[in-house]
C-alpha positions in Angstrom: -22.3 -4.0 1.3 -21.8 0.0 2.3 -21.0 2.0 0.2 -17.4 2.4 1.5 -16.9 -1.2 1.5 -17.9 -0.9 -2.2 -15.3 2.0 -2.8 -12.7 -0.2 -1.2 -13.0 -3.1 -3.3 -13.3 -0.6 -6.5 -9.9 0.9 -5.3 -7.8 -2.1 -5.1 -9.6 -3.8 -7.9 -8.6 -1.0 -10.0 -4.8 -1.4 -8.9 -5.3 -5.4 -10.2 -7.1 -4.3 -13.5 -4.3 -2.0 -14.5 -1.5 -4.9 -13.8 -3.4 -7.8 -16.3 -3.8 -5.1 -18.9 -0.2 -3.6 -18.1 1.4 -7.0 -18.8 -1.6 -7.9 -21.8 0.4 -4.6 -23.5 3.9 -5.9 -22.5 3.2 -9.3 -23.6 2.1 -7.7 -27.1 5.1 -6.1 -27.7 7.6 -7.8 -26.4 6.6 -11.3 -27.9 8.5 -12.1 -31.3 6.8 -10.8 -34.4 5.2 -14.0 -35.8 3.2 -14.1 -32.5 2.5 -10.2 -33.4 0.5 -11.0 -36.0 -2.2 -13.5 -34.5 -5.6 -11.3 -32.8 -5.1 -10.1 -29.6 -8.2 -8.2 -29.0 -8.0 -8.8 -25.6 -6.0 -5.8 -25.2 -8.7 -3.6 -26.2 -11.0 -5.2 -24.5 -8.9 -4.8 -21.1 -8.4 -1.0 -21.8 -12.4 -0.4 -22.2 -12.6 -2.4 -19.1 -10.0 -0.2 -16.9 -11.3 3.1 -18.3 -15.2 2.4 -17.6 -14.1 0.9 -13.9 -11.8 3.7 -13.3 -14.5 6.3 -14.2 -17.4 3.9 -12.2 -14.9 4.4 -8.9 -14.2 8.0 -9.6 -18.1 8.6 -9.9 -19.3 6.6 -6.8 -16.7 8.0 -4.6 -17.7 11.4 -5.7 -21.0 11.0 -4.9 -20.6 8.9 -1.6 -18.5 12.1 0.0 -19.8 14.6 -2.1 -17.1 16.7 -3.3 -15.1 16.0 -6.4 -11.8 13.8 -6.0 -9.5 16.6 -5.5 -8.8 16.7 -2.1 -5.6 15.1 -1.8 -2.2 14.4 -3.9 -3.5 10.7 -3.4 -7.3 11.3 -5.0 -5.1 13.4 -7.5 -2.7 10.9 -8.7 -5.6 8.4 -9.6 -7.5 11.4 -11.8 -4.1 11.6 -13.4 -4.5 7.8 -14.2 -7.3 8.0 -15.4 -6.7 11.1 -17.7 -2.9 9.4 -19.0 -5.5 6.2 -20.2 -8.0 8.1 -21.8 -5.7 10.3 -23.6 -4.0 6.7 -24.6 -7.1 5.1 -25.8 -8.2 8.2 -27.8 -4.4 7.9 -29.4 -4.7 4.3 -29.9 -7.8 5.0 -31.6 -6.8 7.1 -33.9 -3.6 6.2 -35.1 -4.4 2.2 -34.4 -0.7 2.4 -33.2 -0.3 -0.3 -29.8 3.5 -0.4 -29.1 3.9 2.2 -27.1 0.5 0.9 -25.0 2.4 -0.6 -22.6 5.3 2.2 -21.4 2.2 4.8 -21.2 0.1 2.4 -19.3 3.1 1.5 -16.9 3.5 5.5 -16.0 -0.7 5.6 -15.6 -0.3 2.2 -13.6 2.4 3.2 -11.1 0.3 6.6 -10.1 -3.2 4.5 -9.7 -1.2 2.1 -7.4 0.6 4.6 -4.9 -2.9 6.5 -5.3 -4.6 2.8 -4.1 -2.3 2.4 -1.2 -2.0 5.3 0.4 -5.7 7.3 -0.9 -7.5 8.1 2.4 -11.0 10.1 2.8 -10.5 13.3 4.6 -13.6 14.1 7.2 -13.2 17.4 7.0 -12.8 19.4 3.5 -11.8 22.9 2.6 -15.4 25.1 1.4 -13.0 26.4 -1.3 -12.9 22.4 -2.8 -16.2 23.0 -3.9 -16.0 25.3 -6.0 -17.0 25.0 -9.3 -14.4 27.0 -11.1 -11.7 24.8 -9.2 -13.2 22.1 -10.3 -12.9 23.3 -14.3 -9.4 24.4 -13.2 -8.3 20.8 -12.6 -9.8 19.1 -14.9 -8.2 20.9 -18.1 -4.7 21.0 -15.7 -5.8 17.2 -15.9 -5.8 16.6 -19.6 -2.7 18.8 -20.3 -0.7 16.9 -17.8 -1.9 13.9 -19.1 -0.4 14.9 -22.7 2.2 16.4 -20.8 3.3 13.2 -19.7 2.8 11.1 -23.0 4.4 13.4 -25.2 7.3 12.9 -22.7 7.3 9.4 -23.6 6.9 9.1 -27.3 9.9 12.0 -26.9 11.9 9.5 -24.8 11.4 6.6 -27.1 12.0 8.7 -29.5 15.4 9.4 -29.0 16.6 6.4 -27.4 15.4 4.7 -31.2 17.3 7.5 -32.5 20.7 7.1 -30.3 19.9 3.2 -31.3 19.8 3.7 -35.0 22.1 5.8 -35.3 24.9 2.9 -33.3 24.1 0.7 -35.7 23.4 -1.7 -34.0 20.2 -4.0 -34.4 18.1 -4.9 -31.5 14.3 -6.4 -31.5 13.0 -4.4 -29.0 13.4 -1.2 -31.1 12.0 -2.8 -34.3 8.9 -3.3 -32.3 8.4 0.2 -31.6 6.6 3.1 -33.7 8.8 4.5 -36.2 10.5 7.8 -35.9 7.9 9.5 -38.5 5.4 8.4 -36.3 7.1 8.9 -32.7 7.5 12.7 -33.9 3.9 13.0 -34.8 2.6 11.4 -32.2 4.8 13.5 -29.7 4.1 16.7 -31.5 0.6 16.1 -31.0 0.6 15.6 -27.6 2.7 19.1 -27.3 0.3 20.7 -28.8 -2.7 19.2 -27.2 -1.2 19.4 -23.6 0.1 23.1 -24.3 -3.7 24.2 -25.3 -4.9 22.9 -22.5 -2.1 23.8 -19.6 -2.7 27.4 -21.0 -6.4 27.1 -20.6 -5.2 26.0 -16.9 -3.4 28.9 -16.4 -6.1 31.3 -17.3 -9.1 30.0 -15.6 -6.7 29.5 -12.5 -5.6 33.2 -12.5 -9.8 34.2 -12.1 -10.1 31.5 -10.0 -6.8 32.6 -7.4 -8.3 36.4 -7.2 -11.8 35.9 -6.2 -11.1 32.9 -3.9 -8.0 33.5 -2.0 -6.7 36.6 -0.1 -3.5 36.0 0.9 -1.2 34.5 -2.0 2.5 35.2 -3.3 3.0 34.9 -7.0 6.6 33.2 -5.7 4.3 30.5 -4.5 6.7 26.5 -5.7 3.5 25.8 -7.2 2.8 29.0 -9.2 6.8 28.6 -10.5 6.4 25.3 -11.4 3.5 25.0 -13.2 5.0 28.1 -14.9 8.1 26.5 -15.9 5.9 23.7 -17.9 4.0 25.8 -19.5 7.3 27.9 -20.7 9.2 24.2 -22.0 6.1 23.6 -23.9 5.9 27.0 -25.3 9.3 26.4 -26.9 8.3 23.1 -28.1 4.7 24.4 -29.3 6.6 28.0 -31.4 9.3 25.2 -32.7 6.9 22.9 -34.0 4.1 25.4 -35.5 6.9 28.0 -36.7 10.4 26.9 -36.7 10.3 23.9 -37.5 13.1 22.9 -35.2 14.8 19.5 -35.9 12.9 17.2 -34.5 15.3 15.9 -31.4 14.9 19.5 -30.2 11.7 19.0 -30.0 11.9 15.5 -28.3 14.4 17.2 -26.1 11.8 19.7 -25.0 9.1 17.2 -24.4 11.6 14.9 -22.0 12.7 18.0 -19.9 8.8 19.2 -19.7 8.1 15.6 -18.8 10.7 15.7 -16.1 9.2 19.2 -14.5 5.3 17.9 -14.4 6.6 15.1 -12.8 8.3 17.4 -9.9 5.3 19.8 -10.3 3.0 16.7 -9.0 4.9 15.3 -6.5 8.1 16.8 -5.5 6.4 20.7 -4.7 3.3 18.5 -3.5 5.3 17.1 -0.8 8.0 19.2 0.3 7.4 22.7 -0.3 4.4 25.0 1.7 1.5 25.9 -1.4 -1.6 28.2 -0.9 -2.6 24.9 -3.8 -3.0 23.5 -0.5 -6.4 23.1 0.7 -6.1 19.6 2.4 
């Protein structure tokens, strides 16, 4: 078997594994609490499984066309997979909290599979790909986005159990989620750790832009964009370490910044003209 044959199958067989273990999570939570409480270690199982084939296709791909897999929004959106899951299994690891396994999983699903579809190998790359700074650059704009996105989540479910509670009126779905304590402390976190990290981003992309490109605008969609995160999550970082704002304020913040990385990865990607564009 070549090895693109062997990439091919990895692809789509990635798409697969992140279904079973998407409906393993749903099943978990959305079956009636009695059920809850028998072993289901076949969740954990399944999320070991995705993140060590995910990283296995990532590696072998990178290798087989030398050249990291940044050279498309495609070979982007399945590193953003992979970075949503294994910011998710170092959460799930630490708090031993599952419920909210299978909206995070969904969002991390739903890039790998438009990434499998549409992912195509370019024959001829951009020198500037290779570079090694780059290369630093999006990986920590990978892990911020990745807690980006999950503190958008937690801050979603957050308020919709909020809104819910505050009706009055019961429903089993939001008795199976985290509580509020624990929504707010797992978004908080993620703030925090995505807002280190897109700064970090910012920083090492600022050396990177003036020794490896010439002609650039600082009005660039991409530039504004990522700015406009990093601002949001700014707010939500100075409310949460100093303020200490209420905390739907800060669930507020991390939905909006949710809502602007998702534009920032696709919308500028696809419609607007970027110097980010080396492809």
């Amino acid at each position: 078997m070549s090895p693109e044959t062997i990439i091919t199958v990895l692809n789509y067989l990635l798409s697969v594994s992140y279904i079973i273990v998407i409906v393993l999570y749903g099943i978990k939570f959305f079956t009636r609490e009695s059920e809850q409480q028998k072993p289901f270690k076949i969740t954990s199982v399944g999320l070991k499984w995705l993140v060590f084939l995910q990283f296995s296709y990532l590696a072998i791909r990178s290798f087989e066309y030398n050249h990291a897999p940044i050279t498309s929004i495609f070979e982007l959106m399945t590193l953003i997979a992979f970075g949503i899951t294994v910011t998710y299994i170092y959460i799930e690891y630490k708090t031993g909290v599952r419920q909210s396994g299978f909206f995070i999983l969904l969002i991390a699903g739903i890039f790998q599979i438009i990434s499998t579809i549409f992912i195509r190998e370019i024959t001829e790359i951009n020198p500037v790909l290779r570079s090694w700074l780059l290369g630093v650059h999006v990986s920590t704009a990978l892990i911020g986005y990745s807690a980006i996105i999950i503190s958008g989540i937690y801050g979603f479910l957050y308020l919709t159990m909020y809104w819910h509670i505050k009706s009055n009126k019961p429903s089993n779905f939001y008795r199976k989620l985290p509580s509020l304590q624990l929504l707010e402390k797992l978004t908080a976190n993620s703030i925090k750790f995505g807002f280190v990290f897109l700064t970090i981003t910012i920083i090492i992309g600022a050396v990177w832009l003036l020794s490896a490109i010439e002609d650039f605008s600082y009005a660039d969609p991409k530039l504004i964009s990522t700015l406009a995160v990093w601002i949001i999550y700014l707010l939500g970082y100075i409310s949460i370490k100093i303020y200490r704002t209420q905390s739907r304020t800060t669930m507020k913040l991390a939905v909006v910044g949710f809502v602007f990385t998702v534009f920032s990865i696709l919308v500028v990607n696809f419609v607007f003209q970027s110097f980010h564009r080396f492809y």
